[in-house]
Backbone as JSON, one array per atom type, in Angstrom:
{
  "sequence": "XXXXXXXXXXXXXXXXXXXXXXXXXXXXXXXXXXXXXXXXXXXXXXXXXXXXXXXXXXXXXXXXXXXXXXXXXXXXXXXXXXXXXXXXXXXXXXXXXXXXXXXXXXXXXXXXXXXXXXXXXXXXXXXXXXXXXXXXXXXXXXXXXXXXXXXXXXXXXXXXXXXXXXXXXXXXXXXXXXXXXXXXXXXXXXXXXXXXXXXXXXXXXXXXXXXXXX",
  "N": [[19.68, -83.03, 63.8], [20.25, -84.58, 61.0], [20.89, -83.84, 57.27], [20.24, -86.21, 55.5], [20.82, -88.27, 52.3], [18.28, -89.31, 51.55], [16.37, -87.48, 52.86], [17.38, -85.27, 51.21], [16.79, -86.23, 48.52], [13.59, -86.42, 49.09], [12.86, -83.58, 49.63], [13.46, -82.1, 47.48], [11.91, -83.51, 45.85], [9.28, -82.98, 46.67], [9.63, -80.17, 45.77], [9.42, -80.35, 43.61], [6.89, -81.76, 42.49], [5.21, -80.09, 43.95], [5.53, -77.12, 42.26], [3.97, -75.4, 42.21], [2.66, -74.62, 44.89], [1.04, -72.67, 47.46], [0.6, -69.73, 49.22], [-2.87, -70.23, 50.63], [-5.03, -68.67, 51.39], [-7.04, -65.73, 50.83], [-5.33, -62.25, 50.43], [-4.47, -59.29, 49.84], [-2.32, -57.3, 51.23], [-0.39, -57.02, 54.19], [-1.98, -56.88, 56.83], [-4.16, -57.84, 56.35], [-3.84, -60.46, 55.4], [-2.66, -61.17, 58.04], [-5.42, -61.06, 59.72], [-6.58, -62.71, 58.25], [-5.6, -65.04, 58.83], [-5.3, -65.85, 61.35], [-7.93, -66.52, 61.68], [-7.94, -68.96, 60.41], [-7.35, -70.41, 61.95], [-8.25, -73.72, 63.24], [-10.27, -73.82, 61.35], [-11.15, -73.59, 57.76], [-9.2, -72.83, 54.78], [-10.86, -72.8, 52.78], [-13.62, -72.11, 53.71], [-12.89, -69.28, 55.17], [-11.82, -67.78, 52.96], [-14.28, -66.95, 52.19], [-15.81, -65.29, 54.23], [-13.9, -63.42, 53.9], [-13.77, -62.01, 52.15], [-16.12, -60.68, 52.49], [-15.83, -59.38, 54.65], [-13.51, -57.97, 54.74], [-14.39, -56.03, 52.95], [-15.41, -53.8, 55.03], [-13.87, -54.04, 57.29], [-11.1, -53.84, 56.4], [-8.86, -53.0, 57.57], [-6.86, -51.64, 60.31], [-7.96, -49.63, 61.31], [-10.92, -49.41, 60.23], [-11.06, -52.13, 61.36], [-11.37, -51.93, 63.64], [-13.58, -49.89, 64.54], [-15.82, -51.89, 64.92], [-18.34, -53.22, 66.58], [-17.73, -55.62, 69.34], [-20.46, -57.19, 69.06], [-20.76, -56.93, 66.61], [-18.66, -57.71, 64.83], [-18.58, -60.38, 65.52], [-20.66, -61.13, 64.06], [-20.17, -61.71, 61.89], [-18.27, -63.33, 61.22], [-18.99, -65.41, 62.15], [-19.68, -67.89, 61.25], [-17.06, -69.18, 61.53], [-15.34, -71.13, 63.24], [-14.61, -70.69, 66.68], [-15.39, -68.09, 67.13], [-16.29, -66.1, 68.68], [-14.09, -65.86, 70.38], [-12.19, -64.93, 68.51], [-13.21, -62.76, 67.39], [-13.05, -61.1, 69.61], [-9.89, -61.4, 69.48], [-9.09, -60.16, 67.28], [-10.11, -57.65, 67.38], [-8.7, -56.18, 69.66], [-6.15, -56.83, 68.69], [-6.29, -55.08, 66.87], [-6.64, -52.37, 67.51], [-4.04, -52.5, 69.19], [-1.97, -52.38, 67.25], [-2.32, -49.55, 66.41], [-2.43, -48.21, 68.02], [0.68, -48.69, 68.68], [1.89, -49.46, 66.81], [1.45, -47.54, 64.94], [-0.62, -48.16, 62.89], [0.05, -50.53, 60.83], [1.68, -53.69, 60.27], [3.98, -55.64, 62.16], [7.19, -56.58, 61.16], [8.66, -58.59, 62.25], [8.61, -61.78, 64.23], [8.93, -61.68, 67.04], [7.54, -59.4, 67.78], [5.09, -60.01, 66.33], [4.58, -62.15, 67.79], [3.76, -61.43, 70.31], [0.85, -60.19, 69.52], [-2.32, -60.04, 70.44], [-4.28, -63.62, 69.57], [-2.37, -64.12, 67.99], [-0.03, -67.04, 67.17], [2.78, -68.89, 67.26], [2.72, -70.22, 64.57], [0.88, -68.65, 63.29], [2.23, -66.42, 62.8], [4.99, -67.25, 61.92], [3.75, -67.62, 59.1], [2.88, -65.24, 58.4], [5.35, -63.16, 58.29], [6.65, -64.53, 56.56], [5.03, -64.58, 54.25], [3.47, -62.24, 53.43], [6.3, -60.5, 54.08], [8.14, -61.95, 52.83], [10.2, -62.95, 54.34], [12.43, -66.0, 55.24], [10.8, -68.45, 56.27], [9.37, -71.07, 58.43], [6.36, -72.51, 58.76], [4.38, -74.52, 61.11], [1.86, -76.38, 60.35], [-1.37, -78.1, 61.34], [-0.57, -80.32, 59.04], [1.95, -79.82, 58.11], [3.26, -80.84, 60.3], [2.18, -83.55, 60.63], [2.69, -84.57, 57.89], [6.09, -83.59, 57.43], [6.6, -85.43, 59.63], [5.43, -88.21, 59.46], [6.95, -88.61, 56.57], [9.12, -88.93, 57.28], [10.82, -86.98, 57.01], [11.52, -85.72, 59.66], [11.59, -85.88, 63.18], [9.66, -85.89, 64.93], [7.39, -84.77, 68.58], [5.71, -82.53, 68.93], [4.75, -79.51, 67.43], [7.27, -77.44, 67.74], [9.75, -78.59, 67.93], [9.32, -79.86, 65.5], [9.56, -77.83, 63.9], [11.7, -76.45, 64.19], [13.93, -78.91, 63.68], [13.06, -78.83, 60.76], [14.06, -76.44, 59.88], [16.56, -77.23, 60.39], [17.33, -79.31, 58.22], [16.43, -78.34, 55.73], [17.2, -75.67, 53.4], [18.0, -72.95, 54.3], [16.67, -70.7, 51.92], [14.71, -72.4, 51.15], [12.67, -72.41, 53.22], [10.17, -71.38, 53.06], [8.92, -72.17, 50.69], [8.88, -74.89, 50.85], [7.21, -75.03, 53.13], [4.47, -74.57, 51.99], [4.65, -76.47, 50.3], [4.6, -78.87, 51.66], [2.0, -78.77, 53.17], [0.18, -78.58, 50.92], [0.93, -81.11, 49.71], [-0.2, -82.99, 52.05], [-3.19, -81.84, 52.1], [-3.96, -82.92, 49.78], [-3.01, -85.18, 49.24], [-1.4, -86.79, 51.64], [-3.76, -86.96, 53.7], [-5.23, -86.89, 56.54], [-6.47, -88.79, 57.63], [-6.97, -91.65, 55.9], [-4.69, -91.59, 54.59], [-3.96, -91.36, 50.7], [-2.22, -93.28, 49.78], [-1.84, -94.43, 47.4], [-1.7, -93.18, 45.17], [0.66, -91.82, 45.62], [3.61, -90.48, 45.37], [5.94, -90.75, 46.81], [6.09, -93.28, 48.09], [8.63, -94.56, 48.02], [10.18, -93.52, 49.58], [8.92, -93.26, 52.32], [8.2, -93.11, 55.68], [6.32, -93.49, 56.88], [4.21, -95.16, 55.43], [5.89, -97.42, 55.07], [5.6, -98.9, 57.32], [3.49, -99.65, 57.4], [0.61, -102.58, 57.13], [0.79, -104.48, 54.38], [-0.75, -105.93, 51.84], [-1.4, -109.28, 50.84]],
  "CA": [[18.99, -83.66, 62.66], [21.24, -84.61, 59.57], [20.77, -83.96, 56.12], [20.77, -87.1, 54.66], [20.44, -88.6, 50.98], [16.97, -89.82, 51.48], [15.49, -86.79, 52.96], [17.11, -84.33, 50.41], [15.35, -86.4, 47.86], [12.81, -86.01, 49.58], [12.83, -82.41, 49.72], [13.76, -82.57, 45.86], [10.79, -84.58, 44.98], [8.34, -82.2, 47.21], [9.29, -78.72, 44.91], [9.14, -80.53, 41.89], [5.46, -82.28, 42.39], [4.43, -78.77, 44.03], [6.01, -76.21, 42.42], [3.5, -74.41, 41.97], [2.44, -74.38, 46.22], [1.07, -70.86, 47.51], [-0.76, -69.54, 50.15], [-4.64, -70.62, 49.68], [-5.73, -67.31, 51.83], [-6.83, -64.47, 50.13], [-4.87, -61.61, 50.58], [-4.07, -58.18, 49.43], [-1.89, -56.45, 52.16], [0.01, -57.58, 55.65], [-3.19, -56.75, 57.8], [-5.38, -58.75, 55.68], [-2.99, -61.69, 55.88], [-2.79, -61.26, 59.35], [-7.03, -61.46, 60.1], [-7.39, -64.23, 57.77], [-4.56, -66.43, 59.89], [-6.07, -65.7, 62.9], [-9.31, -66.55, 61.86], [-8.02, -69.86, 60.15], [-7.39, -71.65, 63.19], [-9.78, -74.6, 63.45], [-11.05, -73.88, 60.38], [-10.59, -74.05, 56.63], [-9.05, -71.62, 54.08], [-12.17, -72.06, 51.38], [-13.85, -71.13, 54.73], [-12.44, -68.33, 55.79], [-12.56, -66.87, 52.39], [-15.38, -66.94, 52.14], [-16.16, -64.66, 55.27], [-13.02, -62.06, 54.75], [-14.62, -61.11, 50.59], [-16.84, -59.44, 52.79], [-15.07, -58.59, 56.21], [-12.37, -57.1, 54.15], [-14.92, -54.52, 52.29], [-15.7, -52.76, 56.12], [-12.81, -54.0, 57.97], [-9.88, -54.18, 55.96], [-7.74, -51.9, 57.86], [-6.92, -51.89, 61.76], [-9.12, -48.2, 61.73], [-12.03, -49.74, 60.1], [-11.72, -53.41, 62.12], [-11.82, -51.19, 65.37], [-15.06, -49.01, 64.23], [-16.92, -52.02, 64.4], [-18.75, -53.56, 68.06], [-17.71, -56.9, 68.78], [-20.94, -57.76, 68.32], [-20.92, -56.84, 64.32], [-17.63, -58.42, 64.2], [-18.53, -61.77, 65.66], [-21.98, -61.64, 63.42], [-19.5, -61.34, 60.26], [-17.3, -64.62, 60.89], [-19.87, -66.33, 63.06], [-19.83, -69.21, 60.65], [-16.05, -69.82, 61.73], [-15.06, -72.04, 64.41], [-14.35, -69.63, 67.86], [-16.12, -66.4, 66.43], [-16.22, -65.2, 69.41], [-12.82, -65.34, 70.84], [-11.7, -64.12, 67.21], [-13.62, -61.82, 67.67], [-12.18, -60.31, 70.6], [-8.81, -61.11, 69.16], [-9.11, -59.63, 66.38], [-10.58, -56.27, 67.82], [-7.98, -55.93, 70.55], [-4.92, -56.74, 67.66], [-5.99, -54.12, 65.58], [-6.02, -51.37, 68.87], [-2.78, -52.32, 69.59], [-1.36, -52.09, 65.91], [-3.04, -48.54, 65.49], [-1.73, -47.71, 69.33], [1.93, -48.71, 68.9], [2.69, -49.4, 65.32], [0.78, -46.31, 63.62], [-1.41, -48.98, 61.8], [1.5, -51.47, 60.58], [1.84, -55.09, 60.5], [5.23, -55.47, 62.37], [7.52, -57.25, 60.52], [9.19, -59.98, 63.68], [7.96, -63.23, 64.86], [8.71, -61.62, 68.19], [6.69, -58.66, 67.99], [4.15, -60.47, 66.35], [4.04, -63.24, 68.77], [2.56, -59.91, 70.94], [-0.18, -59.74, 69.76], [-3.5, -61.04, 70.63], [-4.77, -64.29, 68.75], [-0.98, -64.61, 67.45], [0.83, -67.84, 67.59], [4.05, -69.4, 66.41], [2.0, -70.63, 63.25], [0.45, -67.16, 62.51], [3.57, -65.21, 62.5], [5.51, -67.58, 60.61], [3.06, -67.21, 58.11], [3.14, -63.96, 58.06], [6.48, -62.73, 57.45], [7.01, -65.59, 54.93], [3.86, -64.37, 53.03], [3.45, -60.73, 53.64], [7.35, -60.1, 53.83], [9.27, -62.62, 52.42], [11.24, -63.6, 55.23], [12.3, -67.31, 54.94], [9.95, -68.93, 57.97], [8.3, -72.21, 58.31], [4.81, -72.39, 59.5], [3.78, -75.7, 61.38], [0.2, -76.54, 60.64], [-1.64, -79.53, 61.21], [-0.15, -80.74, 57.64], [3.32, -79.74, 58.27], [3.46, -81.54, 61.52], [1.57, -84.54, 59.92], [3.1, -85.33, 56.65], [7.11, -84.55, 57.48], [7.32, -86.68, 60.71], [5.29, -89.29, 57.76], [8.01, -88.89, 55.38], [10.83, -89.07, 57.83], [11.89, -85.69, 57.34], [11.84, -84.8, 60.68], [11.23, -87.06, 64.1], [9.11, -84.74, 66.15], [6.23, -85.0, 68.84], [5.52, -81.21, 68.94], [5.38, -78.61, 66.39], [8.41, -76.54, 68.11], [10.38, -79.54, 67.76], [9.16, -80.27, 64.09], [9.77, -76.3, 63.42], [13.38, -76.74, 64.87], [14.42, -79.82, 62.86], [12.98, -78.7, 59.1], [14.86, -75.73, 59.77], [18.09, -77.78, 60.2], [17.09, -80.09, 57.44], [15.92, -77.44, 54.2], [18.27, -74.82, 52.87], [17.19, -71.75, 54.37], [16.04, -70.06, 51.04], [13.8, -73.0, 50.57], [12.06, -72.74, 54.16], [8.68, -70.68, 53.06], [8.47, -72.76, 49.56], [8.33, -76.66, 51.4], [6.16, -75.21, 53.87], [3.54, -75.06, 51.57], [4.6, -78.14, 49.48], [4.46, -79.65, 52.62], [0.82, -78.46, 53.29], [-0.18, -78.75, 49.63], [0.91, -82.45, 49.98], [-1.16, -83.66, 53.21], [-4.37, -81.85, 51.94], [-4.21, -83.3, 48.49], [-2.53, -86.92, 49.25], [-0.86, -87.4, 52.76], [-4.44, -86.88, 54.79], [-5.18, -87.39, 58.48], [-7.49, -90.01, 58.04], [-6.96, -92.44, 55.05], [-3.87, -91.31, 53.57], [-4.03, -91.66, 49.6], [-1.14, -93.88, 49.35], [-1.85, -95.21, 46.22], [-1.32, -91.57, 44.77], [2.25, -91.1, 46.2], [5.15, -90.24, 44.91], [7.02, -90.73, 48.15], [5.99, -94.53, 49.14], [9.4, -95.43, 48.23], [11.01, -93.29, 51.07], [7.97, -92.47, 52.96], [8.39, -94.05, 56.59], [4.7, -94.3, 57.39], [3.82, -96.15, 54.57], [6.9, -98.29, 55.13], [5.03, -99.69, 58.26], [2.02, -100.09, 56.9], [1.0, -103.9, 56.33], [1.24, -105.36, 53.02], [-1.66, -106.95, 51.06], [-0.8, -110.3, 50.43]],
  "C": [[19.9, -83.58, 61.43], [20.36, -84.69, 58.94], [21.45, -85.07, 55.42], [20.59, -87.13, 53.28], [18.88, -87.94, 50.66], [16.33, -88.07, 51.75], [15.67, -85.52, 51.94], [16.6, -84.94, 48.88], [14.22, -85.8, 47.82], [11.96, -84.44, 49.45], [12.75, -82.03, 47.96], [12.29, -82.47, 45.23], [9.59, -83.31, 45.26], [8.35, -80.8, 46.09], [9.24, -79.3, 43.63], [7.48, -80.78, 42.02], [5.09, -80.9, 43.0], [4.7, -78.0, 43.94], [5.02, -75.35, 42.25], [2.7, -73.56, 43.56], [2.25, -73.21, 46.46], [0.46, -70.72, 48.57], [-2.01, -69.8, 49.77], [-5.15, -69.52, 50.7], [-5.71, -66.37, 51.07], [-6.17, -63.43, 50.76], [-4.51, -60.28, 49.79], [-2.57, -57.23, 50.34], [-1.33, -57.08, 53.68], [-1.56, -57.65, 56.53], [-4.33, -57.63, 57.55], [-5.09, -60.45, 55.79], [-3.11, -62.46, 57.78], [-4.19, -62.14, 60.06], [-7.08, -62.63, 59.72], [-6.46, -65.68, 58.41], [-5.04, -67.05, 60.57], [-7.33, -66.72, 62.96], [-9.37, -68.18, 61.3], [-7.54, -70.98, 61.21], [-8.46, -72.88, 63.21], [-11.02, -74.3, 62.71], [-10.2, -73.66, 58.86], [-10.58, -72.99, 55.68], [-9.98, -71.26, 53.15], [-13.07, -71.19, 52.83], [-14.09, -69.45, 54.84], [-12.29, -66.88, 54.64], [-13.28, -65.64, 52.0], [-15.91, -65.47, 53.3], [-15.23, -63.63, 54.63], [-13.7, -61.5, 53.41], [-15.57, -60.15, 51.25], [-16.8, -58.47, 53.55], [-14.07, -57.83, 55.29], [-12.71, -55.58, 53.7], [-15.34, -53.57, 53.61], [-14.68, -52.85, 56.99], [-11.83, -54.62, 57.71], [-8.78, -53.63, 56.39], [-8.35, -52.12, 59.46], [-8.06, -50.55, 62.41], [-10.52, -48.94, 61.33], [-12.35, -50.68, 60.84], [-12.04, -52.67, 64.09], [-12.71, -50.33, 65.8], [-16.26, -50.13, 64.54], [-16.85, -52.7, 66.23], [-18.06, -55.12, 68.24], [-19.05, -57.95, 68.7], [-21.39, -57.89, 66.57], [-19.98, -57.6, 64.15], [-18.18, -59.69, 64.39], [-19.86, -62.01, 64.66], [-21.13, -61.95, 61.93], [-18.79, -62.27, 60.61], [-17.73, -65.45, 61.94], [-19.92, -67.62, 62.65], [-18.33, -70.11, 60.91], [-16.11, -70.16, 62.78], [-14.41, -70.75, 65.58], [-14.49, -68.43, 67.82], [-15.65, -65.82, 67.63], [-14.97, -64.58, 70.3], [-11.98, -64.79, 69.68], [-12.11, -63.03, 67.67], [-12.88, -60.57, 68.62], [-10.36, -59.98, 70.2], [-8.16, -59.83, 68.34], [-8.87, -57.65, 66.7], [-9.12, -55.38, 68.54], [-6.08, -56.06, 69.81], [-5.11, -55.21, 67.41], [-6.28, -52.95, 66.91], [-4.72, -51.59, 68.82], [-1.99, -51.88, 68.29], [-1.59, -50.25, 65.73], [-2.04, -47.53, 67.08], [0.12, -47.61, 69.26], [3.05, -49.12, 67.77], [2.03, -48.83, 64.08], [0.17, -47.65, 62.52], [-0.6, -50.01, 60.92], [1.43, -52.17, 61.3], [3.34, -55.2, 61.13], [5.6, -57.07, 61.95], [8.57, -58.67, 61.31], [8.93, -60.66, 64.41], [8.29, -62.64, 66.1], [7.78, -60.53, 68.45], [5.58, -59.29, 67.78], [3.27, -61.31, 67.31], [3.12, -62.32, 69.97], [1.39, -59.85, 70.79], [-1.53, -60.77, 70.04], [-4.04, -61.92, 69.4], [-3.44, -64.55, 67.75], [-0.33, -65.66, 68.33], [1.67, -68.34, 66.75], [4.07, -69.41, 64.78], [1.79, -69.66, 62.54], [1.49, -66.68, 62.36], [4.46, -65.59, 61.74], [4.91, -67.25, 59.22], [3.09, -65.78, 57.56], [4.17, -62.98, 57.18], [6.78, -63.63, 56.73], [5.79, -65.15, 54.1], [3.41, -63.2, 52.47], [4.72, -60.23, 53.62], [8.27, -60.5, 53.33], [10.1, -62.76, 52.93], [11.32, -65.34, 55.39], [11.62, -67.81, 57.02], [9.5, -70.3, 57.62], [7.25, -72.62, 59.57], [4.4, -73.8, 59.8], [2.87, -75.78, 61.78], [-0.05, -78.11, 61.22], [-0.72, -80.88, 60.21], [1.33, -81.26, 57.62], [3.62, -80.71, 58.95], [3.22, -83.05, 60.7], [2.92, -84.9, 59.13], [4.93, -85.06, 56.48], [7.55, -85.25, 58.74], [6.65, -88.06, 60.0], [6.27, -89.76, 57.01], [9.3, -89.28, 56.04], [11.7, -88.11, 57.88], [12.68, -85.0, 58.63], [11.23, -86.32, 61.8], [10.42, -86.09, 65.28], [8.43, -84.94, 66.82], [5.47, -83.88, 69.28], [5.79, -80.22, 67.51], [6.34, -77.73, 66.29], [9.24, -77.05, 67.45], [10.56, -79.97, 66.04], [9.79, -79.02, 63.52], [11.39, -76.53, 63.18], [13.62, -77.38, 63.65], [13.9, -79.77, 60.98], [13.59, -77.89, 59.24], [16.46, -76.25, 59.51], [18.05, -78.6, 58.65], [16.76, -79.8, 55.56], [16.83, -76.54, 54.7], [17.0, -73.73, 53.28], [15.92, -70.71, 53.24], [14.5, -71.26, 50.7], [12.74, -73.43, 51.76], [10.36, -72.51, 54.12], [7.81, -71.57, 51.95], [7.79, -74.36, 50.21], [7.69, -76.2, 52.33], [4.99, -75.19, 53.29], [3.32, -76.18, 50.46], [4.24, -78.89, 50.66], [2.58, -80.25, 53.01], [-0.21, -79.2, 51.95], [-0.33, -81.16, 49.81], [-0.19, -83.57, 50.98], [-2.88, -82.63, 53.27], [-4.73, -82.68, 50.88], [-4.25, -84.99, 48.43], [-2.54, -87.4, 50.71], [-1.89, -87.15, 54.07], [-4.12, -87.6, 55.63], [-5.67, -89.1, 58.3], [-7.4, -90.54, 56.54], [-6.28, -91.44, 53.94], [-4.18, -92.12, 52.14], [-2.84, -92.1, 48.87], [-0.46, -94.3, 47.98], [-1.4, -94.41, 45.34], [-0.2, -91.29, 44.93], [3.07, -91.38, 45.91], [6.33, -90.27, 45.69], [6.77, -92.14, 48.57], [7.48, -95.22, 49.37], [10.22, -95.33, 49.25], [9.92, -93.12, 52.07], [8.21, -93.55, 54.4], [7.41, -94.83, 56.95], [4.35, -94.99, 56.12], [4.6, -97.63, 54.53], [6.3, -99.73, 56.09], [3.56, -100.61, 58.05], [2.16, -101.53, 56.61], [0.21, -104.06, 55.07], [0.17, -105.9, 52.71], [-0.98, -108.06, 50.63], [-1.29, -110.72, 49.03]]
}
């Protein structure tokens, strides 16, 4: 994947219109980061929230999330999408964390990838948010809005992962993943992109195709 003109525009244009891009999970602490990842799968960060303001005050820690049954846990984020296999995830993470990393978030997309209810997505997230390791996290969004722009030509998120990596300056891998994000909740939706809004139609590919009002 070359770094062309167009796409470091591109890239350009994205930290200026969102510099201000951040995680939208609450957080305090790696472990807390962690849960609320997990738990945002197939569901939405006001969401999810929403649920940890209170999961956090009894099971903010891998000792307290492993005190509780999994039926208390699944009654406490029942309103999210797959409670119940969270649930289990969740439970069976925070054992292993307390078992083999004295209560510690481990800080390597390969350890992480270990654990239960961890995938590619979560762990990037992670150490880019909790450690400041440059990562990029391919959500729905990501995936979406740069094979949209042309940044990337992907039909997988491995593939998409891969090629923004070649394509953004390492230091700037954790920042455009949530310009990226930021972008395709705000403008570049699934379903009736807000074209009219965009600051990218002039390179944007999918819009390129789009037909034309006469």
């Amino acid at each position: 994947m070359r770094v062309t003109k167009r796409r470091s525009d591109i890239i350009e244009l994205l930290k200026k219109e969102y510099w201000y891009a951040k995680a939208e999970l609450d957080f305090t602490n790696p472990y807390e980061l962690l849960v609320a990842t997990i738990l945002s799968a197939q569901s939405t960060d006001i969401q999810v929230n929403k649920v940890t303001k209170e999961l956090f005050i009894v099971g903010g820690t891998p000792e307290k999330m492993s005190d509780m049954s999994v039926e208390e846990l699944e009654n406490r984020i029942k309103s999210i999408g797959l409670y119940k296999n969270k649930a289990k995830n969740l439970l069976a993470m925070s054992k292993i964390l307390l078992d083999d990393y004295n209560g510690k978030v481990p800080e390597s997309i390969e350890e992480l990838l270990q654990l239960p209810g961890v995938g590619r997505k979560t762990a990037n997230v992670v150490v880019s948010n909790a450690f400041n390791i440059p990562a990029i996290a391919v959500d729905t969004h990501v995936f979406r809005v740069s094979n949209r722009l042309g940044l990337v030509d992907a039909n997988n998120v491995i593939d998409t992962e891969k090629q923004l990596m070649q394509v953004i300056n390492r230091d700037d891998w954790s920042k455009l993943h949530h310009c990226l994000i930021f972008h395709g909740r705000r403008v570049c939706k699934a379903r009736n992109p807000l074209c009219s809004n965009c600051s990218f139609t002039d390179k944007c590919k999918y819009y390129k195709k789009l037909p034309k009002k006469i």
